[in-house]
MARFI-488926 format. One record per residue (C-alpha): residue number from 0; y, x, z. Coordinates in steps of 0.05 Angstrom, whole numbers. Each point is the difference from the previous one (the first is absolute). Last residue first. Layout:
<nodes>
@resi = NUM&py = Y&px = X&pz = Z
...
</nodes>
This chain:
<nodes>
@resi = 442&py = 1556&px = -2270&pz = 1693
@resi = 441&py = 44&px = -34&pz = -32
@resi = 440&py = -37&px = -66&pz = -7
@resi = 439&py = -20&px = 5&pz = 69
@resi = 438&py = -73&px = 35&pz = 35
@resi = 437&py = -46&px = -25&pz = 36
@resi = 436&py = -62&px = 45&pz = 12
@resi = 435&py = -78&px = -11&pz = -13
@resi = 434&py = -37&px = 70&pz = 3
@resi = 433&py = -72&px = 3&pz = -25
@resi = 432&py = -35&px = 62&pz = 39
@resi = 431&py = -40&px = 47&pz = -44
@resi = 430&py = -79&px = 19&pz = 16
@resi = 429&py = -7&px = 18&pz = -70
@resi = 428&py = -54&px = -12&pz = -48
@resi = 427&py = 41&px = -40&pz = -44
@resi = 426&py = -47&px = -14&pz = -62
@resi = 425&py = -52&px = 24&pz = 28
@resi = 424&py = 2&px = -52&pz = 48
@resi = 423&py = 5&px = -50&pz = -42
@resi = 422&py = -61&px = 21&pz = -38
@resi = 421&py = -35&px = 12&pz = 63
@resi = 420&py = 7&px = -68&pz = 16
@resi = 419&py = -31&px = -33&pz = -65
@resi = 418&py = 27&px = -27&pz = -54
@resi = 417&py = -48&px = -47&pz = -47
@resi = 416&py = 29&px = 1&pz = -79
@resi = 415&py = 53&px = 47&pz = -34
@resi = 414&py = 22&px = 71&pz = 23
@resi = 413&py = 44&px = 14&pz = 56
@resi = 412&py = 30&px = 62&pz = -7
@resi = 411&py = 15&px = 63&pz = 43
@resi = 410&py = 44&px = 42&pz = 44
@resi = 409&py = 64&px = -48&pz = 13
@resi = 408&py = 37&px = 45&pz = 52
@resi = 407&py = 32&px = 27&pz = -62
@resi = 406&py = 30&px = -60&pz = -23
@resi = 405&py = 45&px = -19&pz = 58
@resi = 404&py = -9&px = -64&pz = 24
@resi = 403&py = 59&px = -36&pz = 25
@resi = 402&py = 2&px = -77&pz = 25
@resi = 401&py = 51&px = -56&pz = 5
@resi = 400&py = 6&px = -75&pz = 12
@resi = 399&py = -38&px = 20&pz = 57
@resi = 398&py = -58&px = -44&pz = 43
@resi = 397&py = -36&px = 62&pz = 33
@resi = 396&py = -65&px = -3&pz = -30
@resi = 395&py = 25&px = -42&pz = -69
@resi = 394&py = 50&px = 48&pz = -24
@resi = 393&py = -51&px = 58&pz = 6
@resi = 392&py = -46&px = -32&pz = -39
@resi = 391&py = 52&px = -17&pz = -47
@resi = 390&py = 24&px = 76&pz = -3
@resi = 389&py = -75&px = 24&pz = -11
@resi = 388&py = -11&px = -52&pz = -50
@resi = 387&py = 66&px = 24&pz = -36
@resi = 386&py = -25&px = 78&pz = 0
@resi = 385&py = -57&px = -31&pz = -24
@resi = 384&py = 26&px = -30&pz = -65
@resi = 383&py = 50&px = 59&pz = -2
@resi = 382&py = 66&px = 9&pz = -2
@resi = 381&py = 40&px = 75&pz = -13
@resi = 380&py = 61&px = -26&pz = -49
@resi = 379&py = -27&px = 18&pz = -56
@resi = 378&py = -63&px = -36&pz = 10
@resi = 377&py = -56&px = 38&pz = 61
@resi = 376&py = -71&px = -1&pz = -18
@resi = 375&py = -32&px = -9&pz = 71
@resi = 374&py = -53&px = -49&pz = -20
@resi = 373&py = -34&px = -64&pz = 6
@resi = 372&py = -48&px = -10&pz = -46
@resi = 371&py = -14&px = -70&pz = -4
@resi = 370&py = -21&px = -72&pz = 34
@resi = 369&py = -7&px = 41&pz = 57
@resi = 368&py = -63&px = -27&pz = 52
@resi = 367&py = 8&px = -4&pz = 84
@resi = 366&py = -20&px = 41&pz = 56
@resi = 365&py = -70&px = 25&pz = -24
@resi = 364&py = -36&px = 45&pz = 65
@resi = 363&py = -18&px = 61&pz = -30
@resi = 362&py = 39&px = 43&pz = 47
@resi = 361&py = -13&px = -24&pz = 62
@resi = 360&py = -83&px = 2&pz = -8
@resi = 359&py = 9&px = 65&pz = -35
@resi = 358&py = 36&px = 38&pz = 45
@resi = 357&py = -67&px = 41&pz = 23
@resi = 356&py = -36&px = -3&pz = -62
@resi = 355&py = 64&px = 34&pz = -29
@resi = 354&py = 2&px = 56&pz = 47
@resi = 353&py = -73&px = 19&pz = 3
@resi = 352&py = 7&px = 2&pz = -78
@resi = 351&py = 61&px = 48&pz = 3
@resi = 350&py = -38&px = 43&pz = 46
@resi = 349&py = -61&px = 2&pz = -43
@resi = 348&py = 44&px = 14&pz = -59
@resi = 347&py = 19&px = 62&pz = 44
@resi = 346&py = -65&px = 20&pz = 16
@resi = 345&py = -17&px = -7&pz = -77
@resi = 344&py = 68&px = 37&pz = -35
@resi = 343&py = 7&px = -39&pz = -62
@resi = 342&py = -44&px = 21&pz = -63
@resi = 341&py = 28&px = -29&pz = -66
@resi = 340&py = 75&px = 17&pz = 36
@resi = 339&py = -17&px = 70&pz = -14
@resi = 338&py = 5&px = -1&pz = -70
@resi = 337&py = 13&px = -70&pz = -35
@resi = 336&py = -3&px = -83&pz = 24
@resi = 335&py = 37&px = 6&pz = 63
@resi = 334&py = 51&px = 42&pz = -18
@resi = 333&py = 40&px = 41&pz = 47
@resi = 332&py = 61&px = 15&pz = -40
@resi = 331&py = 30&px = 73&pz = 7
@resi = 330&py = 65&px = 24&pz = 13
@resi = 329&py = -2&px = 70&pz = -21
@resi = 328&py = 24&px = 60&pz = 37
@resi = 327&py = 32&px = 72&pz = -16
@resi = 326&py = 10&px = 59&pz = 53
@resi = 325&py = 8&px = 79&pz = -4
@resi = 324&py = 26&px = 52&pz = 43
@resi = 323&py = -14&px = -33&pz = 77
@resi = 322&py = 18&px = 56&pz = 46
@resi = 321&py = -53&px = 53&pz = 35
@resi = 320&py = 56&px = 46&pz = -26
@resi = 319&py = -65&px = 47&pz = -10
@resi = 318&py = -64&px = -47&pz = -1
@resi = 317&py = 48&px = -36&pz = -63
@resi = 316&py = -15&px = -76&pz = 22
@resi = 315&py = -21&px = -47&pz = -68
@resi = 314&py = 3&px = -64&pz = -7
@resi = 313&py = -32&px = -69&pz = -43
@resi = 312&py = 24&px = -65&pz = 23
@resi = 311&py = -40&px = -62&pz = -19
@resi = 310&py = 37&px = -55&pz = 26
@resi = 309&py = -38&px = -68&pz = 9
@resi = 308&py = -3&px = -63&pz = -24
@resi = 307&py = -23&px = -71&pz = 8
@resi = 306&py = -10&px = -5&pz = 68
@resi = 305&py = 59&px = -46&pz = 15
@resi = 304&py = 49&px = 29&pz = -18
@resi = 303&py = 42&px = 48&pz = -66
@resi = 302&py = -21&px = 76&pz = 8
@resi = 301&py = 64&px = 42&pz = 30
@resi = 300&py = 19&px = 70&pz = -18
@resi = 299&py = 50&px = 44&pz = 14
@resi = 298&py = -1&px = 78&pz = -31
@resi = 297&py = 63&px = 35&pz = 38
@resi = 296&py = 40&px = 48&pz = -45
@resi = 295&py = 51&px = 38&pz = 31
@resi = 294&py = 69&px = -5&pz = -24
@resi = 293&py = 38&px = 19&pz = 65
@resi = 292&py = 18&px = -79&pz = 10
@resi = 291&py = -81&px = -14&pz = -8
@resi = 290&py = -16&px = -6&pz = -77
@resi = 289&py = -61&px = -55&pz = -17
@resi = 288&py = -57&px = 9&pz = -33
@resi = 287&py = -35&px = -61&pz = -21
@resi = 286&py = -61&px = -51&pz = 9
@resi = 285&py = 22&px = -59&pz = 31
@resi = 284&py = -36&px = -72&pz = -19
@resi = 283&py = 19&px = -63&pz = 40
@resi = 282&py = -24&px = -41&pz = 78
@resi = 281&py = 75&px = 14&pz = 15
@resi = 280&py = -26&px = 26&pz = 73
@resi = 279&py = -30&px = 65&pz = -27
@resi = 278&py = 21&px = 78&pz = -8
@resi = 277&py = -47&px = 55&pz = 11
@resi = 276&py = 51&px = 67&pz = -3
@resi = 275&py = -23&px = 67&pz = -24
@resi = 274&py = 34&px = 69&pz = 11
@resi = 273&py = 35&px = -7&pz = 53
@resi = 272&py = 19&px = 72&pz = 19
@resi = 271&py = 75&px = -4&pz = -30
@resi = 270&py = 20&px = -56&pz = 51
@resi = 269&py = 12&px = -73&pz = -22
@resi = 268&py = 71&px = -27&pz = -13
@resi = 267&py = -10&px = -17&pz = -75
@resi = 266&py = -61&px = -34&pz = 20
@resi = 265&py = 25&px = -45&pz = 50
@resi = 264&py = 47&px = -29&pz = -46
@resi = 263&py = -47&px = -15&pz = -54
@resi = 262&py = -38&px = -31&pz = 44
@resi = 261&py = 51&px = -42&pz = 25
@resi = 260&py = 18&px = -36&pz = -72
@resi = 259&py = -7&px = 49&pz = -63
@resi = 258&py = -50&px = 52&pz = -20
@resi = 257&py = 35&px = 60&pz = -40
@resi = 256&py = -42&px = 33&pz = -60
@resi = 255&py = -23&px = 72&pz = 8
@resi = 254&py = -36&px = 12&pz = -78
@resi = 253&py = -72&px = 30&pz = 6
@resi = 252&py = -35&px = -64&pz = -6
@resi = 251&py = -56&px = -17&pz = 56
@resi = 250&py = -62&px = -4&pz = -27
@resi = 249&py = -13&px = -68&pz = -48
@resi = 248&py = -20&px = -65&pz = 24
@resi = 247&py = 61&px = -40&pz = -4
@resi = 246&py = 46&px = -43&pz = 18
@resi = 245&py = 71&px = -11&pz = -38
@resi = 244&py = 27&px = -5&pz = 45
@resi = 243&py = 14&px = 25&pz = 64
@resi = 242&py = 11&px = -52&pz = 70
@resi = 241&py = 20&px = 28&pz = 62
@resi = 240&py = -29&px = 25&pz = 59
@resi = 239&py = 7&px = 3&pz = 85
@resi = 238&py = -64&px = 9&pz = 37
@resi = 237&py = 0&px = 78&pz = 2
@resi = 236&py = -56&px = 48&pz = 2
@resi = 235&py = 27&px = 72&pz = -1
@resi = 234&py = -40&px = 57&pz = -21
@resi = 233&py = 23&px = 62&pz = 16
@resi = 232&py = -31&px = 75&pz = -15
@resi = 231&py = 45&px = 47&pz = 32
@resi = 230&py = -38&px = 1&pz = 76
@resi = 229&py = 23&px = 70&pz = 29
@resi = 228&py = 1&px = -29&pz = 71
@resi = 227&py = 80&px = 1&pz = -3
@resi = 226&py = -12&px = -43&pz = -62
@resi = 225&py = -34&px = -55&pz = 36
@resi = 224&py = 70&px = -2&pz = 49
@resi = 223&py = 40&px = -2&pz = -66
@resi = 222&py = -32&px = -52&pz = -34
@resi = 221&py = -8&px = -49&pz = 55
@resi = 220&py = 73&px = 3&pz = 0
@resi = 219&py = 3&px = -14&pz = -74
@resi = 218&py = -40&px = -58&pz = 11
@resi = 217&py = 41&px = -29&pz = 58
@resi = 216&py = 54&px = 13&pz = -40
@resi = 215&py = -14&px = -21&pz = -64
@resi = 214&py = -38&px = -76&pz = 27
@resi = 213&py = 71&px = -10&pz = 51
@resi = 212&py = -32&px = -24&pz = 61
@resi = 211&py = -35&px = -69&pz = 18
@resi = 210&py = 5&px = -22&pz = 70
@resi = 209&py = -60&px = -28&pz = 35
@resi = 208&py = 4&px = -44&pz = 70
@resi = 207&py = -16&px = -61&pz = -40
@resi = 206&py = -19&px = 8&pz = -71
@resi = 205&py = -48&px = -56&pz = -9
@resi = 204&py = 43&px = -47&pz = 51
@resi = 203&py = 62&px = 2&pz = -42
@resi = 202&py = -42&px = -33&pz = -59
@resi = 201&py = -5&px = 57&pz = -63
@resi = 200&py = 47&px = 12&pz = -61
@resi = 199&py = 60&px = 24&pz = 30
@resi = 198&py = -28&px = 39&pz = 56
@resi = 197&py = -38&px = 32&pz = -55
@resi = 196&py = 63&px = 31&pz = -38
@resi = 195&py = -13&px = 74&pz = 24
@resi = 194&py = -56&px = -10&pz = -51
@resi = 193&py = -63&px = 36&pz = 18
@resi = 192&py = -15&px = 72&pz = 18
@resi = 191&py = -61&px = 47&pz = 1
@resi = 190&py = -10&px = 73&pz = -8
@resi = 189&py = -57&px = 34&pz = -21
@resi = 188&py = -13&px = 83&pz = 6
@resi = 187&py = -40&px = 51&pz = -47
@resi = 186&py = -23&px = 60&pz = 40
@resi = 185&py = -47&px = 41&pz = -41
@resi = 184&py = -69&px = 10&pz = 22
@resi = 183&py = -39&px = -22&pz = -65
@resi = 182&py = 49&px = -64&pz = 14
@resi = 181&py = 24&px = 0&pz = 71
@resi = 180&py = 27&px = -68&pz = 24
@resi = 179&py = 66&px = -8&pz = 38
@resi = 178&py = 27&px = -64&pz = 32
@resi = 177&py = 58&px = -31&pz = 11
@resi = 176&py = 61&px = -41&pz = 39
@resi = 175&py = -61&px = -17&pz = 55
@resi = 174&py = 3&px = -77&pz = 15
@resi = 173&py = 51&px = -37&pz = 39
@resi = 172&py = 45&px = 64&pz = 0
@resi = 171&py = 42&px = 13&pz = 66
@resi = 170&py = 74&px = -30&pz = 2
@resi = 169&py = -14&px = -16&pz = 72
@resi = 168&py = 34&px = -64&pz = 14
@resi = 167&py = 0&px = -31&pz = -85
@resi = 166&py = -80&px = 25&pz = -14
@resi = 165&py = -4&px = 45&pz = -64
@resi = 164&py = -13&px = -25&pz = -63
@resi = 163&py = 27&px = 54&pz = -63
@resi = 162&py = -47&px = 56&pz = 5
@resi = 161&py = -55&px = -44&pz = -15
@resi = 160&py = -92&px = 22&pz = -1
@resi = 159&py = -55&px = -37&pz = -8
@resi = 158&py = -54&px = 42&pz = 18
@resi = 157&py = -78&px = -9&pz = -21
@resi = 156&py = -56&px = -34&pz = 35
@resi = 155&py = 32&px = -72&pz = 4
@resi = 154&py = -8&px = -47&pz = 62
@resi = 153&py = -67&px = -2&pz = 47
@resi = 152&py = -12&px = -70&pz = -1
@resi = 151&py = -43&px = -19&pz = 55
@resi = 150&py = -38&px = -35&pz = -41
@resi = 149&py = 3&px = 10&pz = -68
@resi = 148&py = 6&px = -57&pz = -56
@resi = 147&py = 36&px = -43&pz = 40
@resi = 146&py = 22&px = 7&pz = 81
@resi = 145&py = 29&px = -42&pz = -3
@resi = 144&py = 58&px = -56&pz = 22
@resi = 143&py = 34&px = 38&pz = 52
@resi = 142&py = -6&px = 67&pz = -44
@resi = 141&py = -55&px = 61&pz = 19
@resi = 140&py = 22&px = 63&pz = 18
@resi = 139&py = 26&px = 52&pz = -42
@resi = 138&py = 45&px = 58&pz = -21
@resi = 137&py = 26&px = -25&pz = -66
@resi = 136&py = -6&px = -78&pz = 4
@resi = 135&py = 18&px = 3&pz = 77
@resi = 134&py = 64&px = 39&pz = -20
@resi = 133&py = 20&px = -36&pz = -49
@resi = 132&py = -6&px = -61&pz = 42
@resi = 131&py = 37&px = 26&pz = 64
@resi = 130&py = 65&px = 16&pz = -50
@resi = 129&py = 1&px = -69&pz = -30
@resi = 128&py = -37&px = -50&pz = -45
@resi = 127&py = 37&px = 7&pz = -63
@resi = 126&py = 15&px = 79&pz = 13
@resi = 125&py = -55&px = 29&pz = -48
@resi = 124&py = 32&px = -44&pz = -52
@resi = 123&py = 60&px = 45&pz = 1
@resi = 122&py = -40&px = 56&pz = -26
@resi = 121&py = -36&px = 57&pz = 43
@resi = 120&py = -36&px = 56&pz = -13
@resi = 119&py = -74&px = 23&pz = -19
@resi = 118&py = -33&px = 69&pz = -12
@resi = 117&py = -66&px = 10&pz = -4
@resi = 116&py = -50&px = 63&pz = -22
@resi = 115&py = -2&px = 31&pz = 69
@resi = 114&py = -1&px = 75&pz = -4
@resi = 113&py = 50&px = 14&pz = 43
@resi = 112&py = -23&px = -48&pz = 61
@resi = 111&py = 66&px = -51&pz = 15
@resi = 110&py = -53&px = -48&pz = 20
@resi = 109&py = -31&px = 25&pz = 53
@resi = 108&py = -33&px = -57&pz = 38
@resi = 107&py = -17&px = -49&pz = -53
@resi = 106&py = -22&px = 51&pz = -50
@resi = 105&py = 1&px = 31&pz = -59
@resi = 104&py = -28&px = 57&pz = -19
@resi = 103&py = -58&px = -31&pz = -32
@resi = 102&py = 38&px = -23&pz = -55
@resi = 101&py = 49&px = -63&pz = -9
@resi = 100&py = -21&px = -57&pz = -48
@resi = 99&py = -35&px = -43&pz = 50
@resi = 98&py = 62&px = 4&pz = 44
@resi = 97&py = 39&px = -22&pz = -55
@resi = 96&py = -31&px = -59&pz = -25
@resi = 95&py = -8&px = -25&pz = 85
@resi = 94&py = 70&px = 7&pz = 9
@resi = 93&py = 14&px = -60&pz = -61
@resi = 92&py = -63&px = -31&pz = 40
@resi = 91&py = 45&px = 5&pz = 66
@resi = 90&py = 45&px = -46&pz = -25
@resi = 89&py = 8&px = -49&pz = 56
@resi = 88&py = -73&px = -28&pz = -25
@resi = 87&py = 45&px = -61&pz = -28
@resi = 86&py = 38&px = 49&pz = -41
@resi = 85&py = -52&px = 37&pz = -36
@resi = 84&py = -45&px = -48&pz = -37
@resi = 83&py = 62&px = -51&pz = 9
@resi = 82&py = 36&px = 42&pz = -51
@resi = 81&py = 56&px = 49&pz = 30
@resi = 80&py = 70&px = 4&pz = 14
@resi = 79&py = -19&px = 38&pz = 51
@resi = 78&py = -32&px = 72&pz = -5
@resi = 77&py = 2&px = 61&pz = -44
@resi = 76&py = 73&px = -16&pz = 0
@resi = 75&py = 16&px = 81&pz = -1
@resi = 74&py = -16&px = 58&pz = -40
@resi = 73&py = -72&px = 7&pz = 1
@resi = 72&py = -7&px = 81&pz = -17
@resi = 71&py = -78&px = 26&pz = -22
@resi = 70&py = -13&px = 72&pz = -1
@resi = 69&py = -41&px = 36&pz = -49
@resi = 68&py = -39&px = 60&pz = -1
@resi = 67&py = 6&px = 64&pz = -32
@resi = 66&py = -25&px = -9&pz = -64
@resi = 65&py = 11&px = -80&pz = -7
@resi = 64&py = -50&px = -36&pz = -42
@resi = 63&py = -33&px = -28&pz = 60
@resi = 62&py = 65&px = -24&pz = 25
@resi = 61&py = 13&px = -52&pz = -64
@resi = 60&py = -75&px = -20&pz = 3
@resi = 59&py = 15&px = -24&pz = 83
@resi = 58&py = 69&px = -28&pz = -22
@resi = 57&py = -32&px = -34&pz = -64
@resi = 56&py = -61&px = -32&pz = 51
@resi = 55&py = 48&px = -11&pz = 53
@resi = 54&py = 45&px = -39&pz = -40
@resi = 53&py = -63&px = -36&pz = -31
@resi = 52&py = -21&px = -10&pz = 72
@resi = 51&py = 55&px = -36&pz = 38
@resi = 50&py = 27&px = -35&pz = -63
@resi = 49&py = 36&px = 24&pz = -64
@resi = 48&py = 6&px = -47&pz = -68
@resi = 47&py = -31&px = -51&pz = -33
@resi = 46&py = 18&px = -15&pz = -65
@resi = 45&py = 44&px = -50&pz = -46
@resi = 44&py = 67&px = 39&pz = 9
@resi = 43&py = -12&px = 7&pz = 68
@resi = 42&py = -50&px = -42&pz = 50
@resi = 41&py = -26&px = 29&pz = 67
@resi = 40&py = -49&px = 30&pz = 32
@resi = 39&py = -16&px = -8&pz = 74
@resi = 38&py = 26&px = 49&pz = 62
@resi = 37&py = 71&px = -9&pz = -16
@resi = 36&py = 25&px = 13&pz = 77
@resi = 35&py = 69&px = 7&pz = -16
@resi = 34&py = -11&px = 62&pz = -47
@resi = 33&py = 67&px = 17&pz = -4
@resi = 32&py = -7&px = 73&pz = -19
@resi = 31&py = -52&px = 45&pz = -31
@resi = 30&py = 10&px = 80&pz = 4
@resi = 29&py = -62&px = 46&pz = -27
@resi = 28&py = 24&px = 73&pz = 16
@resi = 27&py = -43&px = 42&pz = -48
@resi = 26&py = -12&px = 83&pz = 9
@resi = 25&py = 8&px = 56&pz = -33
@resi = 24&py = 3&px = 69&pz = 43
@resi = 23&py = 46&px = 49&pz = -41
@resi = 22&py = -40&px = 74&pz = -4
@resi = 21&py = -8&px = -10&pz = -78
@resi = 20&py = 62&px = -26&pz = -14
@resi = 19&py = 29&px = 70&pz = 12
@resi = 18&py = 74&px = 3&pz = 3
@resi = 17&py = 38&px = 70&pz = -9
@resi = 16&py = 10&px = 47&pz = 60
@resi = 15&py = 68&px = 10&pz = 18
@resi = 14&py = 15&px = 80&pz = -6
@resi = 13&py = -12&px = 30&pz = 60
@resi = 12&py = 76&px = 18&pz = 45
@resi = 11&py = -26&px = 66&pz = 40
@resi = 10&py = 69&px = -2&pz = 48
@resi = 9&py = 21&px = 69&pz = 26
@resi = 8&py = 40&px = -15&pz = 62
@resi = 7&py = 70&px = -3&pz = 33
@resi = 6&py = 35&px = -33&pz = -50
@resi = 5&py = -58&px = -54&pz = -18
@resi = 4&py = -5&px = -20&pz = 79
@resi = 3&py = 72&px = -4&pz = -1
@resi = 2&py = 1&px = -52&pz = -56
@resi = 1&py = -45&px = -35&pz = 31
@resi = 0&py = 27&px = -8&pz = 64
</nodes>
């Protein structure tokens, strides 16, 4: 038709404009991950690190600087897993951070409003307690054993948003596949997905009734249908990562490198119009551009766990293409003891305050003494002091002559002298089953 349409007519062809930086819109996408409910500081490499309000206070400093505006991407675990601070209030502190960061234009009854700072999606950990529990968490209404800090709870301010869950009998979405924001009145749009893999990794009961699609496809779906609205500018937030080294601070390098395991995968089988992806799940450092199967570069991203980074992504939309035509991030620590981590966030230090008064009696409580460090530092052949404890504890509740404990669901140390509960529980603050089986030699 096209080719007619040029026959029978005189075309006026302009000559393509060249860029002007000067008309881009700049503006930050801050993107943390894995934050399991890590609402108090924590110890690395002899300091303290993140919390509830010195992540606020360096996300809140980091979107002040922004020219245009800044919007702030969880990608997934945001909740369980988690502390006792969080996890014994049913998480809803971890909610609580996040609602307290998002703008006016958020709000429990519309939250899908365009200029709504927020974004969240889901992780496999959202899915520990089942379908009915996530949804309680995010649209409210108090739990069986609260309510806790807020009463009625009201749920989370902002979207959180999957293109991936939809419901087994109806194939509908469990939560909206996306969301689009305006930035200086420029449609940018956020997709969510997590590991098509969660089945795998979560009881049977926490994903009953759910079915977990391809993470490409149901983004790249989600991709076309926004782009038949005119949206170009994609940002995808993805619980599924990797882990680069070496880490670092600097802007992202120019070089496309290749990301290996699932990611890397999914990646390479994105659509053209993604133009950012925030990756998580493997609790690492990602900062790289990454070729899609036609070549195009997608800038991914992920900032370690736990509160104690963030991704500072710096972009720029062309007003004409209205497309995303330049992007670079850092992965930046969230100090304690420097910058904005000097001054945490006051309401939401007063939040994380509420919460520990609250669990304090429980957690407090002294269980027994250590003779020593005991640690997770694995030997060559992947043992551990308290990988071993674990194993004997183990052993000993369901009378084995075997037990199994993987390493990574081992999440801290036990440190010398009086033990208390919340120790242990932070150590494995899961709500796991143990499984006793008999098995044969052979077997």
């Amino acid at each position: 038709q096209n080719l007619r349409a040029i026959a029978a007519h005189t075309v006026y062809c302009p000559r393509p404009q060249a860029a002007n930086p000067r008309s881009w819109i700049r503006f930050k996408v801050l993107g943390i991950n894995d934050f399991h409910g890590q609402l108090e500081p924590r110890p690395l490499s002899g300091r303290r690190v993140g919390g509830g309000g010195g992540l606020a206070s360096y996300l809140e400093a980091a979107a002040d600087a922004a020219p245009d505006g800044a919007l702030l991407i969880q990608a997934g675990d945001q909740v369980g897993a988690s502390p006792p601070v969080s996890a014994l209030l049913q998480d809803e502190p971890a909610i609580g951070l996040l609602n307290l960061l998002a703008n006016r234009h958020c709000s429990y009854r519309f939250k899908l409003h365009p200029l709504c700072n927020v974004v969240g999606t889901l992780g496999n950990h959202e899915f520990d307690e089942g379908s009915v529990e996530l949804l309680r968490l995010l649209d409210g209404g108090n739990h069986e054993n609260g309510p806790f800090q807020e009463d009625p709870w009201r749920g989370a301010r902002y979207p959180t948003v999957s293109a991936n869950v939809v419901w087994t009998d109806s194939g509908e979405p469990l939560l909206p596949r996306s969301v689009v924001k305006r930035v200086r009145g420029l449609p940018v749009a956020v997709i969510g997905a997590v590991l098509k893999e969660t089945p795998t990794i979560v009881t049977p009961s926490g994903v009953a009734g759910l079915e977990f699609l391809d993470e490409a496809e149901a983004i790249n779906a989600e991709v076309e249908r926004l782009r038949r609205q005119g949206v170009r500018a994609i940002v995808v937030a993805l619980h599924q990562g990797t882990r680069q080294n070496p880490s670092s601070a600097d802007p992202t390098p120019a070089a496309p490198v290749t990301l290996d395991g699932a990611i890397g995968e999914i990646v390479r089988r994105l659509d053209d119009d993604v133009d950012v992806v925030i990756s998580g799940h493997a609790h690492s450092f990602t900062n790289a551009l990454v070729e899609n199967d036609n070549g195009t570069p997608i800038l991914v991203t992920q900032a370690f766990s736990a509160s104690t980074a963030y991704g500072d992504i710096d972009l720029a939309i062309d007003p004409r293409s209205r497309d995303i035509v330049q992007k670079s991030a850092r992965i930046l620590t969230t100090w304690a003891d420097e910058g904005p981590g000097l001054s945490p966030d006051p309401e939401v230090a007063a939040l994380v305050a509420d919460a520990a008064d609250t669990v304090a009696p429980l957690v407090e409580r002294v269980v027994g003494t250590a003779a020593a460090d005991i640690t997770r530092t694995e030997n060559a052949a992947g043992e551990s002091a308290l990988g071993n404890l674990i194993a004997d504890a183990q052993r000993a509740a369901m009378g084995t002559e075997i037990a199994l404990m993987n390493p990574g669901g081992i999440r801290a140390d036990l440190a010398a002298g009086e033990v208390t509960w919340g120790e242990l529980f932070t150590v494995q603050p899961f709500g796991n089953d143990l499984v006793r089986m008999t098995l044969t030699g052979a077997q």
